[in-house]
C-alpha positions in Angstrom: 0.0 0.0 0.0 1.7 3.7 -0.5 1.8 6.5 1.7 -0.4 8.6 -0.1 0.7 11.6 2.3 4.1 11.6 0.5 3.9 14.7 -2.0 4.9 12.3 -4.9 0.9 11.4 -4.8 -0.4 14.8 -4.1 -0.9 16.0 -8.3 -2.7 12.1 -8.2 -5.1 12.6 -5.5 -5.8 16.1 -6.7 -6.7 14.9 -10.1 -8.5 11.8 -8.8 -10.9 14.6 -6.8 -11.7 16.1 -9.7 -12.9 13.3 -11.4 -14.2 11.1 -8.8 -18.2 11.9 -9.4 -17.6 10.9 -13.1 -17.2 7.3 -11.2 -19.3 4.5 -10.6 -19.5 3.2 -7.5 -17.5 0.0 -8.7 -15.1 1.9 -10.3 -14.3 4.3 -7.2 -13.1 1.1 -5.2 -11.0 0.3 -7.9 -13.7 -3.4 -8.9 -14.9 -5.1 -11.4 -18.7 -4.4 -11.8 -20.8 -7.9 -10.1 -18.1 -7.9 -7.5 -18.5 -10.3 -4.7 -19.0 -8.5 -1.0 -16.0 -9.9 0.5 -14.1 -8.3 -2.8 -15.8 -4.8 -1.9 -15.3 -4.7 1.9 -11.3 -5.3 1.4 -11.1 -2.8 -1.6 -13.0 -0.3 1.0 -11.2 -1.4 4.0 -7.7 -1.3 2.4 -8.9 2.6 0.3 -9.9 3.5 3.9 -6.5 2.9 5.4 -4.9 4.8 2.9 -7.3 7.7 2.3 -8.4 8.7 5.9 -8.5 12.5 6.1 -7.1 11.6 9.6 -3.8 10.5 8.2 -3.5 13.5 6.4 -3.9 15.9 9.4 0.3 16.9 8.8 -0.6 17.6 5.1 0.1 21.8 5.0 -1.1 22.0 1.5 -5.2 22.6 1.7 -6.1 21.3 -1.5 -4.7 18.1 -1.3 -6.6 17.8 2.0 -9.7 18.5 0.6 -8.7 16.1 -2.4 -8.7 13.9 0.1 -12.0 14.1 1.9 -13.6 14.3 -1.2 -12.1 10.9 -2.1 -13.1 9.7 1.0 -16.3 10.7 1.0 -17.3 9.1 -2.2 -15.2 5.7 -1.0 -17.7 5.7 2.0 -20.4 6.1 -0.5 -19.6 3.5 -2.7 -19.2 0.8 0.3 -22.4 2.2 1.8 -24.5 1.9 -1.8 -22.5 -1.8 -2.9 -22.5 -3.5 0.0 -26.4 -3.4 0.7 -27.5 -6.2 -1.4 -31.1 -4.4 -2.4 
């Protein structure tokens, strides 16, 4: 897993913001569409370890915080919407 914190990622993230609500829900954890739920709680688990806002508390730069909540926030959404079988 990187260290997304690490500035090397911070153009990444940033782009990945701004294009995150062009996404489906499958494609924001990073899955192939049908995926079993096992499959989607690991690829939310493991995008929640990496993305928490909370490990980017350090971050100076305010845009790539906010890149990051909003990645978050949409991560959350898609485990929340894929994981409910209905």
């Amino acid at each position: 897993m990187s260290d997304y914190t690490h500035p090397k990622h911070w153009a990444r993230l940033r782009e990945l913001a701004g294009r995150m609500d062009r996404l489906d829900y499958y494609q924001v954890l990073n899955l192939q569409p049908g995926a079993e739920l096992t499959q989607i709680r690991t690829a939310y688990h493991d995008l929640s370890r990496a993305l928490h806002p909370d490990r980017f508390h350090q971050v100076e730069d305010q845009d790539v915080r906010s890149a990051v909540h909003a990645i978050y926030k949409r991560v959350a959404e898609a485990y929340a919407i894929l994981r409910d079988p209905d």
